[in-house]
DSSP file (Angstrom, degrees, kcal/mol; ACC not computed):
  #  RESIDUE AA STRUCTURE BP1 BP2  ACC     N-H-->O    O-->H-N    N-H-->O    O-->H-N    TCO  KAPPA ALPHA  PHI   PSI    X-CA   Y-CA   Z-CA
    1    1 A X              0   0    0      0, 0.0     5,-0.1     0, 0.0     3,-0.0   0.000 360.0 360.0 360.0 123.4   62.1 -128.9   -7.2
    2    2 A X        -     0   0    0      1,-0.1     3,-0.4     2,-0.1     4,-0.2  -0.229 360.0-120.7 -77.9-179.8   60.6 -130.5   -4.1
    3    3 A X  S >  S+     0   0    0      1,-0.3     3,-3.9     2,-0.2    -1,-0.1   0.948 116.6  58.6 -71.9 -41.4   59.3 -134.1   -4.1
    4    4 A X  T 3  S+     0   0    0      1,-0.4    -1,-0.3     3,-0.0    -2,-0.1   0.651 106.6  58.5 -80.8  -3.8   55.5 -132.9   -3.1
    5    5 A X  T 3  S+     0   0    0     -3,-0.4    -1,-0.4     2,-0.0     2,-0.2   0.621  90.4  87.1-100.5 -27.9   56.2 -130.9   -6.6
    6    6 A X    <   -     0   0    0     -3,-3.9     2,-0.5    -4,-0.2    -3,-0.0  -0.570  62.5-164.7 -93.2 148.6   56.8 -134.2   -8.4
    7    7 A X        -     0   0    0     -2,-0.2     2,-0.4     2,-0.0    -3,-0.0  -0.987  18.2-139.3-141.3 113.5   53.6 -136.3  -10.0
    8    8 A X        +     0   0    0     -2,-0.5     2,-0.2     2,-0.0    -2,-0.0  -0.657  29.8 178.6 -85.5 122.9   54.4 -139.8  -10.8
    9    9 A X        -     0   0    0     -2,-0.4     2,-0.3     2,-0.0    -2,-0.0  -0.675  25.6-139.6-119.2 171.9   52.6 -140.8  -14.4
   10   10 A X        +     0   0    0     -2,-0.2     2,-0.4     2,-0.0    -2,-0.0  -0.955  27.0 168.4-143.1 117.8   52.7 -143.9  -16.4
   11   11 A X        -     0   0    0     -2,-0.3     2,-0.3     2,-0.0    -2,-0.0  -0.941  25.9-140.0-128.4 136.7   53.0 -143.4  -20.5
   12   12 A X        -     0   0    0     -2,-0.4     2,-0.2     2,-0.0    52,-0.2  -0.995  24.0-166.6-129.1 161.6   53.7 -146.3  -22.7
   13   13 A X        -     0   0    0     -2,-0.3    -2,-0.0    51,-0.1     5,-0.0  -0.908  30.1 -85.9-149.7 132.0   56.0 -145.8  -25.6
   14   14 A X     >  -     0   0    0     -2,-0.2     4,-3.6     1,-0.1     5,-0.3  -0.171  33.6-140.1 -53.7 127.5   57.1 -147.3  -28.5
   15   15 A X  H  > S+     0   0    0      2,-0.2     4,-0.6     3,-0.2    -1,-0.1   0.743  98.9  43.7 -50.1 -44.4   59.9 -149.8  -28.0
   16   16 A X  H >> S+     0   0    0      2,-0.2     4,-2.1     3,-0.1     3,-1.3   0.990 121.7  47.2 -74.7 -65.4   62.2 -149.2  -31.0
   17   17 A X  H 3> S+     0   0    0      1,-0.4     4,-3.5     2,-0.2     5,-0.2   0.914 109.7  48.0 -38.7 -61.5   61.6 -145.4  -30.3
   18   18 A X  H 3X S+     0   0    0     -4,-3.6     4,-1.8     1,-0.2    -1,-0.4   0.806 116.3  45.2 -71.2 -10.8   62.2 -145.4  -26.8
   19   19 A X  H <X S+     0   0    0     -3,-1.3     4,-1.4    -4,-0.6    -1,-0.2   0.990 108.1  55.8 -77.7 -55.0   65.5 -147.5  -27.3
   20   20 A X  H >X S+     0   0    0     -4,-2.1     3,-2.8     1,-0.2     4,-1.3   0.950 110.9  46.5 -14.6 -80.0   66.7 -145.4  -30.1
   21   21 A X  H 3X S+     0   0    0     -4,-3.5     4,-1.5     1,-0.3    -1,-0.2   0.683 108.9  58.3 -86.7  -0.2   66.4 -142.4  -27.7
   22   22 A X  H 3X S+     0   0    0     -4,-1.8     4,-2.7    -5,-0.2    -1,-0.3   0.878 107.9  40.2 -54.2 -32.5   68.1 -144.2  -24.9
   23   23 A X  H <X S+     0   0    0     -3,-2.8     4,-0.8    -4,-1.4     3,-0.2   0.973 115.6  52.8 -92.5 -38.2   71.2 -144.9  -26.4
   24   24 A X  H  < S+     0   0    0     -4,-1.3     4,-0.3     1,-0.2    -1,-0.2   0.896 117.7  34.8 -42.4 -38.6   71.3 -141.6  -28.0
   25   25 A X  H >X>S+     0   0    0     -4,-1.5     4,-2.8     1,-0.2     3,-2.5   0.853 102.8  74.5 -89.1 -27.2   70.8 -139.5  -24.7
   26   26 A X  H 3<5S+     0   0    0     -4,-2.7    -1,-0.2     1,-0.2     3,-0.2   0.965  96.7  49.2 -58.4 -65.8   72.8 -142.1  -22.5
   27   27 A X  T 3<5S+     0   0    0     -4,-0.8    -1,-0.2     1,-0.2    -2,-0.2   0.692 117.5  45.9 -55.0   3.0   76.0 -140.6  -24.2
   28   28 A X  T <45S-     0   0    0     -3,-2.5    -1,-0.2    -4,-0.3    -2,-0.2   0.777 113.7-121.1 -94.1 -54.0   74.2 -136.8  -23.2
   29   29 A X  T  <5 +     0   0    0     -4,-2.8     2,-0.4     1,-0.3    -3,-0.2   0.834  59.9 161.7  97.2  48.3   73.6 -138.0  -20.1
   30   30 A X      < -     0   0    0     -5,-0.8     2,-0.3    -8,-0.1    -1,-0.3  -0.853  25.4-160.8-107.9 136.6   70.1 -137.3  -20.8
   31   31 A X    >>  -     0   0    0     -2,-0.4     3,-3.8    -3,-0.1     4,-1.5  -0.855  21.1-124.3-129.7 139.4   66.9 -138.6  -19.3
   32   32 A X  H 3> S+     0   0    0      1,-0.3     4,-0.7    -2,-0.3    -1,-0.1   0.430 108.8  52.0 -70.1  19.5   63.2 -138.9  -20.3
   33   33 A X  H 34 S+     0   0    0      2,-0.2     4,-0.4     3,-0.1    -1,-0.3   0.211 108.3  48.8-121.4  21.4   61.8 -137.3  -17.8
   34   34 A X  H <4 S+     0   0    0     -3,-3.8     4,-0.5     2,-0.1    -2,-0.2   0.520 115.1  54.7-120.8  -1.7   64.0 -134.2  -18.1
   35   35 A X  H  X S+     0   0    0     -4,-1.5     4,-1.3     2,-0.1     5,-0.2   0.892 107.1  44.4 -36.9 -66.7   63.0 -134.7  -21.5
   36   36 A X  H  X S+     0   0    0     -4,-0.7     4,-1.1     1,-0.2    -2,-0.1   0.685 113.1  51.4 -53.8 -38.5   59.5 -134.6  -20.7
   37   37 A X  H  > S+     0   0    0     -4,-0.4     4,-2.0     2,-0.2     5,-0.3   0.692 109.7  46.7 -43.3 -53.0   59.6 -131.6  -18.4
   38   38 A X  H  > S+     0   0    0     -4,-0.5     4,-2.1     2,-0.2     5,-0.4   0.811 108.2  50.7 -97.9 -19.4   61.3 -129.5  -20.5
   39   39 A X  H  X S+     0   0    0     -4,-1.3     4,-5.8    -5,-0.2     5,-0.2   0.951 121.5  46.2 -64.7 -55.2   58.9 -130.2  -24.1
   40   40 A X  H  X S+     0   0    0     -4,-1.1     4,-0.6    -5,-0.2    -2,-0.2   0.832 109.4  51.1 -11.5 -64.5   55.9 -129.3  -21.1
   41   41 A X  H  < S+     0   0    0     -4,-2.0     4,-0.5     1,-0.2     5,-0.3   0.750 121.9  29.9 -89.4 -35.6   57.9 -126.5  -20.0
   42   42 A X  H >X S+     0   0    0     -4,-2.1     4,-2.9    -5,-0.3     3,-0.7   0.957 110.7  64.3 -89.2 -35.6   58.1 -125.1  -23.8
   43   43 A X  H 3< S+     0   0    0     -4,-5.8    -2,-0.2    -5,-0.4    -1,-0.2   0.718 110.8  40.4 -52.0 -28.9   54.7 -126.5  -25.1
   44   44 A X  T 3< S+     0   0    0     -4,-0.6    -1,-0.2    -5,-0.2    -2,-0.2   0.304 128.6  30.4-119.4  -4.6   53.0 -124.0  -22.4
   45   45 A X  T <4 S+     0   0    0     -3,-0.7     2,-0.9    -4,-0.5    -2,-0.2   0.554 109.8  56.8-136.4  -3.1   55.3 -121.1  -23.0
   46   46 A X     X  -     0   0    0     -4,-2.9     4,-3.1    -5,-0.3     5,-0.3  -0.684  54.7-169.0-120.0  95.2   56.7 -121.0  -26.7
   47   47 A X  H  > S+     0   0    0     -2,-0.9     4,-2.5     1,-0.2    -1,-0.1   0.848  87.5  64.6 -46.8 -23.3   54.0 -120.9  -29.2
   48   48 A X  H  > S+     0   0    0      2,-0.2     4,-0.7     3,-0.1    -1,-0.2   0.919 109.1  45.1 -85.7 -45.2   56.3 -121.6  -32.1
   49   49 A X  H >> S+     0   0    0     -7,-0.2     4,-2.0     1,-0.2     3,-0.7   0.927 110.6  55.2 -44.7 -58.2   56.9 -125.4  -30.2
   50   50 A X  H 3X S+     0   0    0     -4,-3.1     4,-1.7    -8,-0.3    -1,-0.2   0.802 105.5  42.7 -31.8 -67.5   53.8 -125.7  -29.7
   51   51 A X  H 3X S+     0   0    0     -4,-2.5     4,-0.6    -5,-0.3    -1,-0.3   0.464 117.0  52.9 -73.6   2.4   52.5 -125.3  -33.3
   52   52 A X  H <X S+     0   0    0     -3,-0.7     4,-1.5    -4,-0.7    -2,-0.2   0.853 102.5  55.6-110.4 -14.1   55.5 -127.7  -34.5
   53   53 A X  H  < S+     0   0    0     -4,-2.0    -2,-0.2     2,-0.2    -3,-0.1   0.876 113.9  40.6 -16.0 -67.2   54.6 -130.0  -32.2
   54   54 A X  H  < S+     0   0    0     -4,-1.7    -3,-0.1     1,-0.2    -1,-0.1   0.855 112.3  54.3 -51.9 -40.6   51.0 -129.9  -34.0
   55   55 A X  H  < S+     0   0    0     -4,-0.6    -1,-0.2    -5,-0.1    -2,-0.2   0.947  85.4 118.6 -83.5 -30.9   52.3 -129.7  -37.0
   56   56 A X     <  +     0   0    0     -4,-1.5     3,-0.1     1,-0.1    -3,-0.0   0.092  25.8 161.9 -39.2 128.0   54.5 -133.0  -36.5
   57   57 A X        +     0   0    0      1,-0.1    -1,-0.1     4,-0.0     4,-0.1   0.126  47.6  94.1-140.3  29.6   53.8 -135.9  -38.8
   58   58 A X  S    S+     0   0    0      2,-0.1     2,-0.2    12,-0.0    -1,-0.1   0.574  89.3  53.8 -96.2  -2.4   56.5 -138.4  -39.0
   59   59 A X  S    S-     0   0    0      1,-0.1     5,-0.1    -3,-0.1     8,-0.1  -0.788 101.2 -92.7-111.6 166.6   54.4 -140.8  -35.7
   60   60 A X        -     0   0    0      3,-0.6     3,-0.3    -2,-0.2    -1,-0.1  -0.023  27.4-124.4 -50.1 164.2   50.4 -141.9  -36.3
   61   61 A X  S    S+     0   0    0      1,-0.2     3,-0.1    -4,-0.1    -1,-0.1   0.775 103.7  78.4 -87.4 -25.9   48.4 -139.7  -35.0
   62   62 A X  S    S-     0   0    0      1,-0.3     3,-0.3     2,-0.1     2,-0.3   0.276 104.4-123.7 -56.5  -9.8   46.8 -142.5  -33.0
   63   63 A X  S >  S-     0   0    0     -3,-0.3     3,-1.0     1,-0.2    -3,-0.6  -0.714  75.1  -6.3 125.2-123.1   49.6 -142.2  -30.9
   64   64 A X  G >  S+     0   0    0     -2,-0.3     3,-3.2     1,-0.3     4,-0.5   0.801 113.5  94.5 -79.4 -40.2   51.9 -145.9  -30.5
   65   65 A X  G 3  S+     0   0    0     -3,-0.3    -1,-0.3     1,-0.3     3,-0.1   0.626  98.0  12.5   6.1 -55.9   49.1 -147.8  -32.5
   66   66 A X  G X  S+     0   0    0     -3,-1.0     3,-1.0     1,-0.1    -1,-0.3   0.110  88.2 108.9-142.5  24.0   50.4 -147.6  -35.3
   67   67 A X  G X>  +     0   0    0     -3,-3.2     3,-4.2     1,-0.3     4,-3.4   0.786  60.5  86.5 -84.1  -4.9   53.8 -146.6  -35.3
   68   68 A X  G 34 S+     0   0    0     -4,-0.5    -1,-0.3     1,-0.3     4,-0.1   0.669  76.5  72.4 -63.2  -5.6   55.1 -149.8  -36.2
   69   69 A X  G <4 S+     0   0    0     -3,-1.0    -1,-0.3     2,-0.1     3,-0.2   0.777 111.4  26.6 -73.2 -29.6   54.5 -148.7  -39.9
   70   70 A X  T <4 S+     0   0    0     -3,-4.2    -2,-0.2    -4,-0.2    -3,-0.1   0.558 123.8  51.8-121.2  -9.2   57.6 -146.1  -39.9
   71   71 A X  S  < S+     0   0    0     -4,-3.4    -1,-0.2     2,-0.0    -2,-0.1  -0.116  76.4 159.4-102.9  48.7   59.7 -147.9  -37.1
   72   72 A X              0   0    0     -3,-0.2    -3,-0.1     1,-0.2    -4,-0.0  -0.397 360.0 360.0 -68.6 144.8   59.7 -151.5  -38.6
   73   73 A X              0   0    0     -5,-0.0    -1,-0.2    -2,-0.0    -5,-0.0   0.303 360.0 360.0-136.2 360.0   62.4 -153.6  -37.2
């Protein structure tokens, strides 16, 4: 992938969450943006992702808002 290919975004993400999936992926040697890329890469070509994606209901829907209700710490 070239660089002129790459498009720098800004998300924020829940803190407990995003820590959680650092230290899992660190021992993967896994990163969120080849995370992010590849859920993209399946959301726009596997319909079955897609719709469990949709279907998903363990964060608010409101996105980070309110997720402190199932990730209390």
């Amino acid at each position: 992938m070239r660089k002129s290919e790459l498009k720098l975004t800004s998300v924020k993400i829940y803190k407990p969450l995003y820590h959680k999936f650092k230290v899992r992926a660190m021992d993967d040697e896994f990163t969120l943006q080849k995370l992010v890329n590849r859920c993209m890469d399946l959301y726009m070509s596997d319909n079955t992702f897609k719709e469990k994606i949709f279907e998903y209901n363990n964060l608010a829907a409101s996105g980070s808002r309110n997720l402190w209700k199932i990730y209390q710490i």
